[in-house]
matplotlib code that plots the C-alpha trace (Angstrom):
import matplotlib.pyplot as plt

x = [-111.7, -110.5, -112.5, -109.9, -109.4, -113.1, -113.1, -109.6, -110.7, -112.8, -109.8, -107.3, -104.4, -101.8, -103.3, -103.6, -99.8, -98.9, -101.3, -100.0, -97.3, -98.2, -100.1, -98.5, -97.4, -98.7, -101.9, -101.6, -100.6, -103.9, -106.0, -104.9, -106.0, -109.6, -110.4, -109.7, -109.8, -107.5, -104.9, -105.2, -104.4, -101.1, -99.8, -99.9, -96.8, -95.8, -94.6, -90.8, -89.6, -86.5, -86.2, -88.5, -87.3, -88.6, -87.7, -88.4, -87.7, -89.3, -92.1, -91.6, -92.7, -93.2, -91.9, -90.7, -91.2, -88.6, -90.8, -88.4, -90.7, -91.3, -91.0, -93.9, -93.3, -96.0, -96.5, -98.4, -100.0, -103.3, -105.6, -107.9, -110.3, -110.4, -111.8, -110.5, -110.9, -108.1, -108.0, -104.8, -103.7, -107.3, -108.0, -109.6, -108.1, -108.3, -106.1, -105.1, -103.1, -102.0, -101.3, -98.0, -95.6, -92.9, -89.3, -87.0, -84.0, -85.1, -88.0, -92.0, -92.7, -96.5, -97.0, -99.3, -100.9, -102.5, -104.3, -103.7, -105.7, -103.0, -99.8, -97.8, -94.6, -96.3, -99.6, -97.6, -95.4, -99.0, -99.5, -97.1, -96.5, -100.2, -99.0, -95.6, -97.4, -99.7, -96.8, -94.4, -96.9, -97.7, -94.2, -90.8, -88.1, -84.8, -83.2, -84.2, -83.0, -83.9, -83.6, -83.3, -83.7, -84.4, -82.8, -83.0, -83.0, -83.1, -86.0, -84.2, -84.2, -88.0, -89.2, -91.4, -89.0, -86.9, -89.6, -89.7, -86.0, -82.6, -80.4, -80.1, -78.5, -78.1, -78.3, -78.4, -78.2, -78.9, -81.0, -82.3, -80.4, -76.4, -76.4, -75.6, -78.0, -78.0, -79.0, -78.0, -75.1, -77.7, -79.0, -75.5, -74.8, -78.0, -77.4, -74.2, -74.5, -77.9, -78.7, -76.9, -76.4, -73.4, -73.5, -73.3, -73.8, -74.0, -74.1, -74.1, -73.3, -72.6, -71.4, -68.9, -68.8, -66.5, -67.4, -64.8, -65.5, -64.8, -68.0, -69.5, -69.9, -68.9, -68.5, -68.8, -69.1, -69.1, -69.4, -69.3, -66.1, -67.5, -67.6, -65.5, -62.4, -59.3, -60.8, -63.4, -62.1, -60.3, -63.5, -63.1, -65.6, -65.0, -64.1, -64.1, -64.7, -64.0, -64.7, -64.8, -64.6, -62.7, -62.9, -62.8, -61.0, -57.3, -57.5, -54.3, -53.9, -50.6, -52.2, -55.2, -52.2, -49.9, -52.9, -53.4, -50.0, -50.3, -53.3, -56.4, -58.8, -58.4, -60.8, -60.1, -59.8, -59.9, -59.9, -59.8, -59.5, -60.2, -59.6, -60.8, -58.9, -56.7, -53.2, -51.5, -48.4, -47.1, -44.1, -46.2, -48.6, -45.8, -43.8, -42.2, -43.7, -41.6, -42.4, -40.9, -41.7, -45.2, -44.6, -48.2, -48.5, -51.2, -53.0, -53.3, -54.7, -57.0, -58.7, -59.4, -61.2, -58.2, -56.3, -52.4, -49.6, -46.0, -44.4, -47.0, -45.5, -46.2, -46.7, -46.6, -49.1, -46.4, -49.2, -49.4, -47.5, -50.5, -49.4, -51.2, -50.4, -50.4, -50.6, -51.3, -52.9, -52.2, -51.5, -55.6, -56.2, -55.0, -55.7, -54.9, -55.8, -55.1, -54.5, -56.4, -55.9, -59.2, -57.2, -55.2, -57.3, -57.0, -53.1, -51.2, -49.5, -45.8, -47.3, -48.4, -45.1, -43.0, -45.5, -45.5, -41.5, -40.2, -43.5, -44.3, -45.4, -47.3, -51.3, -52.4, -54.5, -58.1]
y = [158.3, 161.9, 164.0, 164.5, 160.8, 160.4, 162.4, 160.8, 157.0, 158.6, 159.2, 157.5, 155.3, 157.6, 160.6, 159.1, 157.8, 161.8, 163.6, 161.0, 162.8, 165.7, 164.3, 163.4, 160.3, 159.2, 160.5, 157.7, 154.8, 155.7, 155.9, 152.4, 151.0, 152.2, 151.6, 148.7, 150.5, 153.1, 150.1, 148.6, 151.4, 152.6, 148.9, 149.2, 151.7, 152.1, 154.8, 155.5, 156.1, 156.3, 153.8, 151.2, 149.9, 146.9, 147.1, 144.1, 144.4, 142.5, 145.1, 147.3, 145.7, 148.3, 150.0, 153.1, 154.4, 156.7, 159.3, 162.1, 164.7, 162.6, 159.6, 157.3, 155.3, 152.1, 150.4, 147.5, 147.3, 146.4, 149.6, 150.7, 152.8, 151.9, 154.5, 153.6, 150.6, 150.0, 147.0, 145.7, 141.8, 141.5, 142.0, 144.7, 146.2, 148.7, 152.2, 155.5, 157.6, 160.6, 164.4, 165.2, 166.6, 169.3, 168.8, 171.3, 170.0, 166.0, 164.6, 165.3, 161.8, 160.7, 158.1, 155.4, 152.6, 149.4, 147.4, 143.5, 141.0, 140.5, 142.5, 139.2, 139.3, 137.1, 139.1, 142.0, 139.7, 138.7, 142.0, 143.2, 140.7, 142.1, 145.6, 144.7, 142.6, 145.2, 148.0, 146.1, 145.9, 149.8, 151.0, 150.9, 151.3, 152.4, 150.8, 148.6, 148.3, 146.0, 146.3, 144.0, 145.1, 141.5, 140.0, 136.7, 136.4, 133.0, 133.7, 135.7, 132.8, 132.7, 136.0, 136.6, 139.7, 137.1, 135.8, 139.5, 140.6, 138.9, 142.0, 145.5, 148.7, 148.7, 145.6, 146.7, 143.9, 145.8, 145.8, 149.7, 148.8, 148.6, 144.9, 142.5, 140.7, 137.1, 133.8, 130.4, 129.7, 128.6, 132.3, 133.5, 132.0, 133.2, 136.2, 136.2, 134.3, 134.3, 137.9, 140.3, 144.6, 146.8, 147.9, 145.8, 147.0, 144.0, 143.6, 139.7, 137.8, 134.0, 131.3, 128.9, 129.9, 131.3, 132.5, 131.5, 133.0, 136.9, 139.2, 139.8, 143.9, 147.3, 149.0, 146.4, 147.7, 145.2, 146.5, 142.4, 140.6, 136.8, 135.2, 137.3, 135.5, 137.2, 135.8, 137.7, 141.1, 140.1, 140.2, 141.1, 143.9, 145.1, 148.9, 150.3, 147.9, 148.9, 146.2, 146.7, 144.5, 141.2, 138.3, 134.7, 133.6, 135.1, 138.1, 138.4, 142.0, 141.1, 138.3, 140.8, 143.4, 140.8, 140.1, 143.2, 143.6, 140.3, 141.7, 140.9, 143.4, 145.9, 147.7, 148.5, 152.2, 152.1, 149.2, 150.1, 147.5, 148.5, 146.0, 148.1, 147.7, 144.8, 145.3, 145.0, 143.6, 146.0, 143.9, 140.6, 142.5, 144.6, 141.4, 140.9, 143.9, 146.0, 149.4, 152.7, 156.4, 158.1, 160.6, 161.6, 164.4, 164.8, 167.7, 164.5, 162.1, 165.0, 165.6, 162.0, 162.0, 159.0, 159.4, 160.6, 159.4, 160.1, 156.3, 156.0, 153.2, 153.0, 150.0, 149.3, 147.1, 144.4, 144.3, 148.3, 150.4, 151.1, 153.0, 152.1, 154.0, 152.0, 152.9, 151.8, 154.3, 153.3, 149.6, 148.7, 150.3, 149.5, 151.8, 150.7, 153.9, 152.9, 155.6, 155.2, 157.6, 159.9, 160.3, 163.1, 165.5, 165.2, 165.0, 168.7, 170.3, 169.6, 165.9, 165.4, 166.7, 164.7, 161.6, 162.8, 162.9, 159.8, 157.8, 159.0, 155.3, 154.5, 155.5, 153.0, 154.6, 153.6]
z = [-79.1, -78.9, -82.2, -84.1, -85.1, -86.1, -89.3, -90.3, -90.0, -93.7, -95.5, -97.7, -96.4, -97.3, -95.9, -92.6, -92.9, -93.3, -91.1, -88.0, -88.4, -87.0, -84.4, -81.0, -81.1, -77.6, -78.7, -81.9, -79.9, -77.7, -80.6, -81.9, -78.5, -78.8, -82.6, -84.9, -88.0, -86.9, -85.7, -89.5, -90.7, -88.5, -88.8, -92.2, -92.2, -88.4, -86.4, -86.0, -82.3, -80.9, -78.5, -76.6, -73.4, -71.8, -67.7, -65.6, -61.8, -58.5, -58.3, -61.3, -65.2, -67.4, -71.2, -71.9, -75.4, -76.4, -78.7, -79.2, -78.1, -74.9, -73.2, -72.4, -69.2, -69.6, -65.8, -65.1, -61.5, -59.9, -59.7, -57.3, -59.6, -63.4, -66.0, -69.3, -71.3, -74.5, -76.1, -76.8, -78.1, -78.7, -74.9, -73.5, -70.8, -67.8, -68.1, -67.6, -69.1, -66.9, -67.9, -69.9, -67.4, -69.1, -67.7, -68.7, -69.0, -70.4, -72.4, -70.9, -69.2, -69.4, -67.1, -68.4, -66.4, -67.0, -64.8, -63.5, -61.6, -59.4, -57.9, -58.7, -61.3, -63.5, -64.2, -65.0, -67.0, -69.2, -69.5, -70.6, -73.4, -74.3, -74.7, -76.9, -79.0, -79.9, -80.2, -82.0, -84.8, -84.7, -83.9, -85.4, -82.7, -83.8, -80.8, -77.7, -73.9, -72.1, -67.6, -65.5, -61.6, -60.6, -57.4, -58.2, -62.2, -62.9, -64.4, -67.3, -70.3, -69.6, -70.7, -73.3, -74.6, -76.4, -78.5, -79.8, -79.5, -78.4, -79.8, -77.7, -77.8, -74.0, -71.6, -67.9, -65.0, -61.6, -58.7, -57.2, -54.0, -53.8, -54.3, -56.8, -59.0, -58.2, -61.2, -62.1, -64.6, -67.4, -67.0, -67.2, -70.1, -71.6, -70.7, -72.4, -75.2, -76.5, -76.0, -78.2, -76.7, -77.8, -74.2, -71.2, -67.5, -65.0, -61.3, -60.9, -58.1, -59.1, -55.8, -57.3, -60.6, -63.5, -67.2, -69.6, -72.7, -74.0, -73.2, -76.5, -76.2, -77.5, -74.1, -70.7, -67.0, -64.3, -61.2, -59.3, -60.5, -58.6, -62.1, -64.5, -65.5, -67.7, -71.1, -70.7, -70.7, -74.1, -76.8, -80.2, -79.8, -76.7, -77.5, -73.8, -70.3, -66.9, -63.8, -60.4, -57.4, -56.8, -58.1, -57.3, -60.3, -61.1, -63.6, -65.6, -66.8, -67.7, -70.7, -71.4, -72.3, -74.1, -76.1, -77.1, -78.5, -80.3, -82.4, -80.1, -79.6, -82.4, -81.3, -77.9, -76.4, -72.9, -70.4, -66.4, -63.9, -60.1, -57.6, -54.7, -51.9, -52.8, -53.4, -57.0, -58.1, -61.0, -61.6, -61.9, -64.5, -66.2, -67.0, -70.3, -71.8, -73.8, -72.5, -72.3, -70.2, -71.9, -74.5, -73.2, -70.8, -68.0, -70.7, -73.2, -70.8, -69.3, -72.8, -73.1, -69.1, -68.0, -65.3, -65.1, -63.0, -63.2, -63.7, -66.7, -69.9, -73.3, -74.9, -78.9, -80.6, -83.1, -86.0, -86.7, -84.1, -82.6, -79.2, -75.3, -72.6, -68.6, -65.4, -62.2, -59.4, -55.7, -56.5, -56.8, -60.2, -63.8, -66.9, -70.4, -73.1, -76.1, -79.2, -82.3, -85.1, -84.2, -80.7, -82.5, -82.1, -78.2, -78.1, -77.5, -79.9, -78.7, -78.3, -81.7, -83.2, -80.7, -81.9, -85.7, -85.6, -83.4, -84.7, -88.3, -89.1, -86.3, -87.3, -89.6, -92.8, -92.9]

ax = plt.figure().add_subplot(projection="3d")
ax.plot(x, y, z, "-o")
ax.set_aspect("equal")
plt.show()
């Protein structure tokens, strides 16, 4: 154990709980793994970091802790020359902890490894569960991600992250290569429905298969459309989504906008739909809607990063008067912006009087 640590283990509780807090944190979690005392006595308050990250791919196991000052990437392979010995879950382990490598413009990364019998999935899987047992009782996390970089994860509803966390900041779904992540429907409907994450980023592949049930998430990217079906683009959270790619099942962007209008998705800001190269039928996904020209100009739709076309529609929400602007771009890609009342700020000047004037009513007061 580095020196300074020695001394401290003599002191009272609560002096330890405020000199840690000078201390670099990696230096702490280190410490923890090569006394018991010093463990007892961090569990007893914990250590706040910003983020830990649990990342699960076909070679790759590993967590990143989120520090603030830096990040600490935690790996799990089978070493060819062991040093150090921490003892973590009550098992004492092979590791080494590498040099603290400045990076100007992100976090310093310290790279941290841990030795397993075996280069196989599951060994690093043990292992790993060793090490988040032993963090989650030191640490306090003020958010978790969780990576999957699987090809096959049918594995997914078996991991030992969910008997530690099922709810996420961030849930990412996709392999290092260009293609798609492939599982079994029950993982799928793990996936969605047992796990919790305000943000969703999935490349899945499914063969004969359709989800039929809104995505349950703040902000959804989907980047394989195979199982995706038009309910699920329609979720009471869902704030902004865009989707890529086709799928297998009819998307109807004319209901998901119809249901907006109706009152679904309060929430919703932005919702793009690119179909790549398959063609669009405006009139079929325009139908019935009561639209007229944009009072929006290109400037408006610039501030807010969408895109701008010339035939762009308005839309009005029945409920409030809430305003959503379409458009289509080259008959493959839909954009639905929707303007909330903190979307002022972006409009122009002759916009907001034009809005303030013919639409006085419009913003509801919150």
């Amino acid at each position: 154990m580095p020196k300074p640590f020695f001394p401290v283990l003599k002191l009272p509780n609560v002096v330890i709980d405020q000199l840690v807090k000078h201390w670099d944190m990696e230096n702490v979690i280190d410490a923890t793994m090569r006394s018991d005392k010093f463990f007892c006595e961090v569990e007893k308050f914990k250590i706040v970091i910003k983020s830990l990250t649990w990342l699960v791919g076909e070679t790759l196991v590993g967590i990143d802790l989120d520090l603030g000052s830096c990040i600490v990437q935690i790996r799990f392979v089978k070493m060819g020359e062991t040093t150090g010995v921490k003892k973590v879950d009550g098992v004492y382990v092979y590791s080494t902890k590498g040099p603290r490598i400045p990076n100007a413009n992100k976090e310093d990364h310290i790279l941290w490894t841990f030795n397993v019998d075996h280069n196989k999935l599951e060994d690093k899987l043990v292992r790993a569960e060793q090490v988040t047992k032993h963090l989650l009782k030191i640490l306090k996390p003020e958010e978790f991600h969780f990576q999957c970089g699987l090809n096959n994860a049918t594995i997914l509803p078996d991991l030992f992250i969910w008997s530690h966390r099922k709810g996420f900041s961030t849930i990412l779904v996709k392999r290092s290569d260009r293609r798609s992540t492939t599982m079994s429907p029950e993982a799928l409907i793990f996936l969605m429905e047992e796990l919790k994450a305000d943000y969703r980023d999935l490349k899945i592949r499914m063969n004969a298969f359709q989800y039929y049930k809104p995505i349950q998430a703040k902000t959804l990217t989907l980047e394989d459309m195979s199982w995706v079906t038009t309910i699920c683009l329609m979720g009471p959270q869902l704030v902004k989504a865009r989707s890529v790619g086709r799928s297998t099942a009819h998307i109807d962007f004319n209901e998901i906008i119809t249901n907006w209008v109706n009152g679904g998705s309060p929430n919703l800001e932005r919702l793009v739909l690119d179909t790549s190269s398959l063609g669009l039928d405006a009139a079929a996904v325009y139908k019935d809607l009561k639209m007229e020209p944009s009072i929006f100009t290109k400037c408006d739709m610039t501030r807010r990063l969408c895109d701008f076309t010339d035939d762009c529609q308005d839309v009005r929400r029945l409920s409030d008067g809430r305003i959503a602007t379409l458009h289509s771009i080259v008959d493959r890609k839909l954009e639905m912006t929707v303007w909330h009342k903190k979307h002022l700020m972006f409009l122009s000047p002759a916009t907001y009087y034009k809005l303030k004037s013919t639409h006085g009513g419009y913003f509801p007061k919150k």
